[in-house]
C-alpha positions as CSV (number, residue, x, y, z in Angstrom):
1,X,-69.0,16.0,0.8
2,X,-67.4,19.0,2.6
3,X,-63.7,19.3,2.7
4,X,-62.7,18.2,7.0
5,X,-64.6,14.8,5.9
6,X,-63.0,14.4,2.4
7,X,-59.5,14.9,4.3
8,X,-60.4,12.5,7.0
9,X,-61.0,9.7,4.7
10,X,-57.5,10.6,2.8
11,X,-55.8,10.4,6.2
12,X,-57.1,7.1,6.6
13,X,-56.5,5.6,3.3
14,X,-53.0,7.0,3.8
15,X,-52.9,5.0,7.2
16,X,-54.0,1.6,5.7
17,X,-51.8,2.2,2.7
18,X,-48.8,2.3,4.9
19,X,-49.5,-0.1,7.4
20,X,-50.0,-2.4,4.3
21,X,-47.4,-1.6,2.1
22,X,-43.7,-0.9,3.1
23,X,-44.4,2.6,1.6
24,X,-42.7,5.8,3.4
25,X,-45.5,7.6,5.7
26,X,-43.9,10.6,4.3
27,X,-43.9,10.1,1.3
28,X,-47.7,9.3,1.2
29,X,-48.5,12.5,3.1
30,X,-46.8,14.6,0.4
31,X,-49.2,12.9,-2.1
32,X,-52.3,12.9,0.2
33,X,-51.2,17.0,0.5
34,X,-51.0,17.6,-3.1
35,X,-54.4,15.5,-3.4
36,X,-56.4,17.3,-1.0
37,X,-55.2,20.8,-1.5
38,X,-54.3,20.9,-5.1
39,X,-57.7,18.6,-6.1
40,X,-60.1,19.4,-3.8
41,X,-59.3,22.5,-2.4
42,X,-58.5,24.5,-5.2
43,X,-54.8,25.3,-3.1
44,X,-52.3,26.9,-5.6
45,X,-48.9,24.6,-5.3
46,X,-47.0,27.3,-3.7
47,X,-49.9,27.5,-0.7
48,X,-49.1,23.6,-0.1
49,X,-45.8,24.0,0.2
50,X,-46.3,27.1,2.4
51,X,-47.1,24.0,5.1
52,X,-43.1,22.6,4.8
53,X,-41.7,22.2,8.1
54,X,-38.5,24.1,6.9
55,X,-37.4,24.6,10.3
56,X,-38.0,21.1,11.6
57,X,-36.2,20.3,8.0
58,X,-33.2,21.7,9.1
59,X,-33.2,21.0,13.0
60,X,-33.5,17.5,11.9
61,X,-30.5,17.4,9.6
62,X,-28.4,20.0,11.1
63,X,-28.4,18.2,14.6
64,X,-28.1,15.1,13.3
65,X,-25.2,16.2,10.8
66,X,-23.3,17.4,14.0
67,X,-23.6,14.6,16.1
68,X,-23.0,12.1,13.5
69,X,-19.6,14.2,13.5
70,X,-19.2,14.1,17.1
71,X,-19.6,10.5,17.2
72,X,-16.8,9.6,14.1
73,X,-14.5,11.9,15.9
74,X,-14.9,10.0,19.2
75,X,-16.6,13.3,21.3
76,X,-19.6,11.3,22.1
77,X,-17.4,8.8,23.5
78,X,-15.6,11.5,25.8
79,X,-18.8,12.7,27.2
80,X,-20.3,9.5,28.3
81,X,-17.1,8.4,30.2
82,X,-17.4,12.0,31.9
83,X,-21.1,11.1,31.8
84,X,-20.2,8.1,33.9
85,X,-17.8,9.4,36.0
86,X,-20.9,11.1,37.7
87,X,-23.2,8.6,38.3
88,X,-20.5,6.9,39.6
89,X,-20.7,4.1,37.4
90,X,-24.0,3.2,38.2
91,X,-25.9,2.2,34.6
92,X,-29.5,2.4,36.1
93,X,-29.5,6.0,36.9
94,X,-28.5,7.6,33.4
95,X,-31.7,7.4,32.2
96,X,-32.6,9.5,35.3
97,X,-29.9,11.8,34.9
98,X,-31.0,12.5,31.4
99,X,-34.7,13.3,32.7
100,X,-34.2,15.6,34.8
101,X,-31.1,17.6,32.8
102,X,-34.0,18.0,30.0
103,X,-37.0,18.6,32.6
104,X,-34.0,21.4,34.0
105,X,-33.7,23.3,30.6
106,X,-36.9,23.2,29.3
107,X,-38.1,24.2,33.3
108,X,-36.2,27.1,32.4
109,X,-37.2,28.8,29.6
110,X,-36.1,26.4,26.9
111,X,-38.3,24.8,23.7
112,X,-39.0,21.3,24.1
113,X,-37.9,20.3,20.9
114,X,-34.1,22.5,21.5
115,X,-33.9,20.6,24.8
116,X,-34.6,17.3,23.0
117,X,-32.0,17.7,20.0
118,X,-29.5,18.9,22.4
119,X,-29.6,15.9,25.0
120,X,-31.4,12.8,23.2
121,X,-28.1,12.0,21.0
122,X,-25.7,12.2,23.8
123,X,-28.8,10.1,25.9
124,X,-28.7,7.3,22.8
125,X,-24.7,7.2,22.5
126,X,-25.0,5.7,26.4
127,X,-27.9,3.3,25.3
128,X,-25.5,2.1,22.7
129,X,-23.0,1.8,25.2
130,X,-23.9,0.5,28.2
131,X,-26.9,-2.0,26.3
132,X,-29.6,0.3,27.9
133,X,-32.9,0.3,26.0
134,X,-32.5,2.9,23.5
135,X,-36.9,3.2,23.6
136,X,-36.1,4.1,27.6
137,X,-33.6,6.0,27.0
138,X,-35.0,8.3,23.7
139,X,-38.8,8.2,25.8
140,X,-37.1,9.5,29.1
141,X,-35.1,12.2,27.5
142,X,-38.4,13.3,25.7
143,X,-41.1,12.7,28.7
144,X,-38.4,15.0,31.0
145,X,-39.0,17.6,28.7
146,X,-42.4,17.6,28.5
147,X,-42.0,17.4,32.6
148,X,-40.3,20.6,33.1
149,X,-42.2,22.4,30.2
150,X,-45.2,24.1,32.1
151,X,-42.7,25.8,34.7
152,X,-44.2,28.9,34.6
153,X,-41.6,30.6,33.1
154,X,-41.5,27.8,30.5
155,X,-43.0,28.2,26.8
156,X,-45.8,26.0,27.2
157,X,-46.5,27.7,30.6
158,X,-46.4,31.2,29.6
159,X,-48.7,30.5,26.3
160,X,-51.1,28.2,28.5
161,X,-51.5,30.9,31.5
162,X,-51.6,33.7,29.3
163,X,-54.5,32.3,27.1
164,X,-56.3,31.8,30.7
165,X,-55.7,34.9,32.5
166,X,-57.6,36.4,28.9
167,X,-61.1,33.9,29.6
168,X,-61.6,35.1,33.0
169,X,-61.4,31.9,34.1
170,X,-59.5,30.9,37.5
171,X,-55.7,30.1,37.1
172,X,-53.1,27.7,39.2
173,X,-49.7,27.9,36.9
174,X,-48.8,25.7,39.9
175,X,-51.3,23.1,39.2
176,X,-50.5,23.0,35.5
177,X,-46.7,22.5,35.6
178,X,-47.2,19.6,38.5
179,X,-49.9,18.1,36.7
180,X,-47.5,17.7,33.8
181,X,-44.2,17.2,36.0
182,X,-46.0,14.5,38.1
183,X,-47.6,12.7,35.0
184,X,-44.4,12.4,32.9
185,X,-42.5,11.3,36.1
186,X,-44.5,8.2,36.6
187,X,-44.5,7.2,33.0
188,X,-40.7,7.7,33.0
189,X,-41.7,5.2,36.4
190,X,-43.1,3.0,34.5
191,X,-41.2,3.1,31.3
192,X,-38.2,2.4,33.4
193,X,-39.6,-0.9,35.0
194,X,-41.6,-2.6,32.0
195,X,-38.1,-1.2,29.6
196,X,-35.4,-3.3,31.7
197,X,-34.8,-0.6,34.3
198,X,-34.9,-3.1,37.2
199,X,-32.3,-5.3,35.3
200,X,-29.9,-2.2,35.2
201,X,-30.0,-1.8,39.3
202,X,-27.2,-4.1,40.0
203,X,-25.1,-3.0,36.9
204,X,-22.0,-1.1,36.8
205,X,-19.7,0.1,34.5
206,X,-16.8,-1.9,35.3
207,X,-19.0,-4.8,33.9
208,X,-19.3,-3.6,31.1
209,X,-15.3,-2.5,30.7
210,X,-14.9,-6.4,31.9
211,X,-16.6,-7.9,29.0
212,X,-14.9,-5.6,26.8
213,X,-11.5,-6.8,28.1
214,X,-12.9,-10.3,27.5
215,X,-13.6,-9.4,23.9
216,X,-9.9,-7.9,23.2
217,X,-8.5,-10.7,24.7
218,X,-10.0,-12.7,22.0
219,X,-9.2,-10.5,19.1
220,X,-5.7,-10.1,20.6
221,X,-5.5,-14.2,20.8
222,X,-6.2,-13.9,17.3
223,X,-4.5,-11.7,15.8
224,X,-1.4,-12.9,17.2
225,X,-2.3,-16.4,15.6
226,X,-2.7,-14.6,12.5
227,X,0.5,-12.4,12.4
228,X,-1.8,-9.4,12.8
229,X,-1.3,-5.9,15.1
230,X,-2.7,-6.5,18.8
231,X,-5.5,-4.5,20.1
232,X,-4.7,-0.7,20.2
233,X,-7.2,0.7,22.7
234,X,-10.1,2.9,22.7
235,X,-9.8,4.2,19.2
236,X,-10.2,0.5,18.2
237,X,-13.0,-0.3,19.8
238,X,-15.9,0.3,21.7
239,X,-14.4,0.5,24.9
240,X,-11.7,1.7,26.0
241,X,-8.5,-0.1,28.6
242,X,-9.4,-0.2,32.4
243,X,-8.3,2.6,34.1
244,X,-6.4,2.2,37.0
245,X,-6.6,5.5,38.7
246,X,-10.9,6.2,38.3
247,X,-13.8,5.1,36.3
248,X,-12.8,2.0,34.2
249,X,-12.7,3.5,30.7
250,X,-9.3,5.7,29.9
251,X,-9.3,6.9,26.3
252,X,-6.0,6.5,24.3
253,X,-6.9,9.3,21.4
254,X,-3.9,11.1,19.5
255,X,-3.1,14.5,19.9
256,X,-4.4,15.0,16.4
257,X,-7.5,13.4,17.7
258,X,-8.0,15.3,20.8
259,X,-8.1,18.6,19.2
260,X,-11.2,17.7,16.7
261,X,-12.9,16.5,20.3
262,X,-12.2,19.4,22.2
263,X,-13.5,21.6,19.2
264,X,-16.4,19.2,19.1
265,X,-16.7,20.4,22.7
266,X,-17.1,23.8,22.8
267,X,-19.4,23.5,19.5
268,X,-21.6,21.1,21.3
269,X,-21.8,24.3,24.5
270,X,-22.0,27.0,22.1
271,X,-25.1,24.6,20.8
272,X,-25.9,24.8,24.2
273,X,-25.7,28.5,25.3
274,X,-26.8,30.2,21.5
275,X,-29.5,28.2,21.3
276,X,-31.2,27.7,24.7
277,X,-29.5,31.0,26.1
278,X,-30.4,33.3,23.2
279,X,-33.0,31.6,21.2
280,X,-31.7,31.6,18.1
281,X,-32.9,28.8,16.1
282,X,-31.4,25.3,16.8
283,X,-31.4,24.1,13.7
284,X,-29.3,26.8,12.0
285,X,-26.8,26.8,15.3
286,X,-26.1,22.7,14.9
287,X,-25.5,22.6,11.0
288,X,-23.2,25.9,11.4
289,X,-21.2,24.4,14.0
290,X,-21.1,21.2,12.1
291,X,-19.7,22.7,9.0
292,X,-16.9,24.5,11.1
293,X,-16.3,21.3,12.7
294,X,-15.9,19.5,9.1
295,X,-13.7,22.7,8.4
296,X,-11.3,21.8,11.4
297,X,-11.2,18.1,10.7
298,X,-12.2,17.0,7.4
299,X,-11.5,13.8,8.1
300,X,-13.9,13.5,11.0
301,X,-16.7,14.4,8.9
302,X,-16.4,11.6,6.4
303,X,-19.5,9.8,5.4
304,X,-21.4,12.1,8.4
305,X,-23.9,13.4,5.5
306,X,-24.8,9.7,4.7
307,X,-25.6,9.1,8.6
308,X,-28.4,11.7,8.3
309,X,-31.3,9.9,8.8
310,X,-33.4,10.9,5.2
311,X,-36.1,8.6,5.6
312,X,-36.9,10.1,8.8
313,X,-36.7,14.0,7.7
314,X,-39.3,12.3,4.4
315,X,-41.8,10.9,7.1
316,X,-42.0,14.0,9.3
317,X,-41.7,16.3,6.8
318,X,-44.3,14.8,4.5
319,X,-46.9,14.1,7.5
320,X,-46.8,17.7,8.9
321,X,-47.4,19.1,5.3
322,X,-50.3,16.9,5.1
323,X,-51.6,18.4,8.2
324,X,-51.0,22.0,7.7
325,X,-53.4,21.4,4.6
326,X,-55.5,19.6,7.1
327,X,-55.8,23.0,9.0
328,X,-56.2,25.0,5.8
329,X,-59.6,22.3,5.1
330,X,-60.6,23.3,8.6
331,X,-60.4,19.7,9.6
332,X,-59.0,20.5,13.1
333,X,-61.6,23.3,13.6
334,X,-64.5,21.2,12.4
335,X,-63.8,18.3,14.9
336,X,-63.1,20.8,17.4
337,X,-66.2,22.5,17.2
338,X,-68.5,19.4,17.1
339,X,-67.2,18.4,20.3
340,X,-67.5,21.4,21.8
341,X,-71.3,21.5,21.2
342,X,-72.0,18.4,22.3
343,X,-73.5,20.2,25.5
344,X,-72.1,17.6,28.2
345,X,-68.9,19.3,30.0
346,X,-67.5,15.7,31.2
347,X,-67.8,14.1,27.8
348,X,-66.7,17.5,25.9
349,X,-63.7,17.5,28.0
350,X,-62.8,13.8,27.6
351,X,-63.0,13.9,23.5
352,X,-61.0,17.5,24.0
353,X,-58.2,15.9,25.6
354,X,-58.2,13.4,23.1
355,X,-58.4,16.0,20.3
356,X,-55.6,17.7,21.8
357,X,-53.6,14.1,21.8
358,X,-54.3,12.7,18.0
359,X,-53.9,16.2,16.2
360,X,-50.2,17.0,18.9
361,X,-49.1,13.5,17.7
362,X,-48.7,15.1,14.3
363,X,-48.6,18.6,14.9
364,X,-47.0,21.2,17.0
365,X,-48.6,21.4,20.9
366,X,-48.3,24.9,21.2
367,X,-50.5,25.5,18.3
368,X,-53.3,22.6,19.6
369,X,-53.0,24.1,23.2
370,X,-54.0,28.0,21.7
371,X,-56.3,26.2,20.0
372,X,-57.9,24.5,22.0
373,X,-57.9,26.2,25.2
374,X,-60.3,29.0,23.4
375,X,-62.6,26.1,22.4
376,X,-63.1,25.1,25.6
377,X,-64.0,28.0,27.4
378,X,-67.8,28.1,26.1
379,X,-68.6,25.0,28.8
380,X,-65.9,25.5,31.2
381,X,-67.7,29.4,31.8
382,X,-70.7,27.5,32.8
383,X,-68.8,26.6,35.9
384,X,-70.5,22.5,35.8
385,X,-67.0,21.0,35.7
386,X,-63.3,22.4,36.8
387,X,-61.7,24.6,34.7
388,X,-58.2,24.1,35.9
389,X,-58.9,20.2,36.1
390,X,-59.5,20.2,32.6
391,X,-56.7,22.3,31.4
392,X,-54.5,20.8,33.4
393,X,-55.7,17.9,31.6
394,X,-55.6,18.8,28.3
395,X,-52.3,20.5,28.9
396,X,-50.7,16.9,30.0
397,X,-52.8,15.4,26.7
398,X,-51.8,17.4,24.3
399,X,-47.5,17.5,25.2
400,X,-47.1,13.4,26.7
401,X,-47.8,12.2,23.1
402,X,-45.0,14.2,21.7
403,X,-43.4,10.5,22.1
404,X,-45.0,10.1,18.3
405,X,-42.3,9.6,15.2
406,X,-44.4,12.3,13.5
407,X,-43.6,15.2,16.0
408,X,-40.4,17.0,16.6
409,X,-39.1,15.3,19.9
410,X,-40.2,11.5,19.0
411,X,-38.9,12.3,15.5
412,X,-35.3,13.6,16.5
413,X,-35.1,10.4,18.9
414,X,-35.8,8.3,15.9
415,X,-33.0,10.0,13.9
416,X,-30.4,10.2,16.2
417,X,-31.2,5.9,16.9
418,X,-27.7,4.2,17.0
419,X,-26.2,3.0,14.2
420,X,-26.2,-0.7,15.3
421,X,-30.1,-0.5,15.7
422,X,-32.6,-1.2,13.2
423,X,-34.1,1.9,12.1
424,X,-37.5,0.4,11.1
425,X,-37.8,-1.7,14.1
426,X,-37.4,1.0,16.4
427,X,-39.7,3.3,14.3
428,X,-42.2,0.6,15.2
429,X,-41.4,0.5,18.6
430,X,-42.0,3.9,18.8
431,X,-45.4,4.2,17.1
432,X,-46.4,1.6,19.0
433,X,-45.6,3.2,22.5
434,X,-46.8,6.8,20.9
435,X,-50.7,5.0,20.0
436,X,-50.8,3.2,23.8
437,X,-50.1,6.6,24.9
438,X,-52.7,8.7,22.5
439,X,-55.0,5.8,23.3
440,X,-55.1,5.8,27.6
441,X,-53.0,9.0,28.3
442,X,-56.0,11.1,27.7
443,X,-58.4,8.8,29.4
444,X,-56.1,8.7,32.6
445,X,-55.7,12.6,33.0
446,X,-59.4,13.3,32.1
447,X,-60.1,10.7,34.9
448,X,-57.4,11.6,37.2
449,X,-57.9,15.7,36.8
450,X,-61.3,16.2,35.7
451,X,-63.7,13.6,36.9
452,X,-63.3,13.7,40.4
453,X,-63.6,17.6,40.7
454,X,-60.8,18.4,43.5
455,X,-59.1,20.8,41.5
């Protein structure tokens, strides 16, 4: 039995296993790794680990070290009242607002996954909030991202219309990014309508800061009966005391803890401009920032390392282990390959899409879209079906099922998940979403993009 068809059945055993048995995915994977590479691969232990996401390791926990700092030192608070103030109170369009600041950075030249870390734990802080769906909220941070990334001076769209303009085939970068834009904005559509969006239309935030008032009235009531200290204002609760002058919430924080947010702040920019302005790795930019941040307010960082969401970091880090020994079997290649032989162009193109889907959902897009792209160009030279239909539809495949736990963005959603929610539960949620998108996303932009032939 060859080694791509030895590591299939591993994958699947490792599927049933966990859908079974409340047994970390990640876990599994680093055995299934160790298995197939050590076992039947003859792989050395130091070539398996070559495939640890070190730098996904640390985006994970160094983003989600400084934002669980942010949050106990009230920042994330200050930035979704400013947040608020311009929307203009209006709950239903900050999921909007944070698709299109994330479709706007990774437009410009920004990695998906930066753009993601940066935006989707600010995004989640107003779920929590304002009682928005925190799946809407972590999927429309993540789909605007995807949106904005084949600008052509984005990464995706600089790799993809390089790897054309070197087949000979004809090129639209135009096509590509509003194949992707347009596709990601009607699922954010559609996410936002099936998700509660519709419900959020008539709500504002001085409803919210209304029910709040109701609930300190009650402690207040109490706590008199009870000899105890009244209500003391934002720093006691989740909201803060109507505002008289503006937007409903007025924060009440100390001196002492106004300086730890402002520094919070300008850590959270310099996040901002280092990492998207001069590409230096996100991951190493959070956690630095968060230790100087623990080194300004000590106090603020308490328990922040237990917020870290570990079981998260275990799945991704096992799974995409597991499938960078899946590339060393030449799994990937050897499905690729058959497909691409198959000798029909509209049925090759439909199982490419979905090639590009499963393997993105655990592994990195760029690397499926160079991939793939070369794969494809044997039956798109023929000139029997649309070349820039079908990489506009594989590019669109292979990026709107970064929505999965296992790949960065779906994976940094899932971390940075409130603290009041249930981790698993929403893991679920999102797996669930991420296969309904593997399963018909391809389908739908193989149909839309490819089959009727106007591209």
């Amino acid at each position: 039995m060859s080694a791509p068809v030895i590591s299939i059945i591993i994958l699947a055993v490792m599927f049933l296993i966990a859908t079974l048995l409340p047994v970390n995915m990640g876990a599994l994977a680093f055995v299934g790794a160790f298995l197939l590479g050590a076992v039947f691969l003859g792989m050395e232990t130091t070539d398996i680990l070559a495939n640890f996401p070190g730098g996904l390791f640390l985006t994970l926990v160094g983003v989600t070290y400084l934002f669980a700092i942010a949050q106990g030192n009230g920042t994330i608070d200050l930035l979704v009242r400013g947040a608020v103030r311009l929307v203009g109170g209006r709950v239903a369009l900050i999921p909007w607002v944070m698709f299109v600041i994330t479709a706007v950075i990774t437009a410009v030249g920004a990695l998906s996954p930066a753009a993601v870390a940066i935006v989707a734990p600010i995004a989640l802080g107003f779920a929590r909030k304002y009682k928005i769906s925190p799946l809407l909220m972590g999927m429309m941070v993540i789909h605007g991202a995807q949106g904005g990334g084949f600008s052509p001076i984005a990464v995706y769209g600089v790799i993809v219309n390089s790897l054309i303009s070197t087949t000979g085939l004809d090129a639209s970068p135009t096509a590509v990014f509003l194949s992707s834009l347009i596709f990601n904005f009607l699922i954010a559509v559609v996410l936002f309508i099936v998700l509660g969006g519709r419900n959020l239309m008539s709500s504002r935030v001085g409803h919210f800061v209304e029910q709040a008032a109701e609930a300190r009235m009650a402690v207040s009531v109490g706590a008199r009966a009870g000899g105890d200290v009244a209500f003391k204002g934002f720093g006691s609760g989740i909201y803060g005391p109507r505002d008289p002058a503006g937007d409903g919430l007025q924060a009440t924080a100390t001196r002492g803890e106004r300086i730890p947010q402002l520094v919070t702040v300008a850590g959270l920019i310099a996040l901002a401009v280092i990492a998207l302005g001069f590409k230096v790795d996100v991951g190493f930019v959070a956690i630095t920032i968060a230790v100087i941040l623990a080194l300004v307010s000590p106090a603020a960082q308490k328990g922040a390392v237990n917020k870290i969401s570990w079981s998260t970091v275990l799945l991704i880090c096992g799974m995409l282990t597991f499938v960078g020994v899946l590339e060393e079997a030449g799994t990937i290649e050897y499905v690729s390959e058959a497909v691409a032989n198959l000798g029909m162009p509209l049925l090759a193109a439909l199982l490419i899409c979905y090639i590009g889907a499963v393997v993105s959902a655990f592994a990195s897009s760029t690397a499926i879209l160079a991939a793939l792209i070369p794969l494809a160009v044997p039956f798109l030279a023929t000139g029997d079906i649309s070349a820039i239909g079908v990489i506009c539809a594989l590019a669109v495949a292979s990026t709107i099922v970064d929505v999965s736990p296992f790949s960065t963005n779906g994976a940094l959603v899932l971390a940075n998940a409130p603290d009041d929610v249930d981790k698993d539960r929403f893991y679920k949620q999102i797996l669930a979403y991420s296969g309904i998108v593997v399963v018909a996303g391809p389908a739908i932009a193989w149909a839309v993009l490819v089959l009727p032939g106007w591209l």
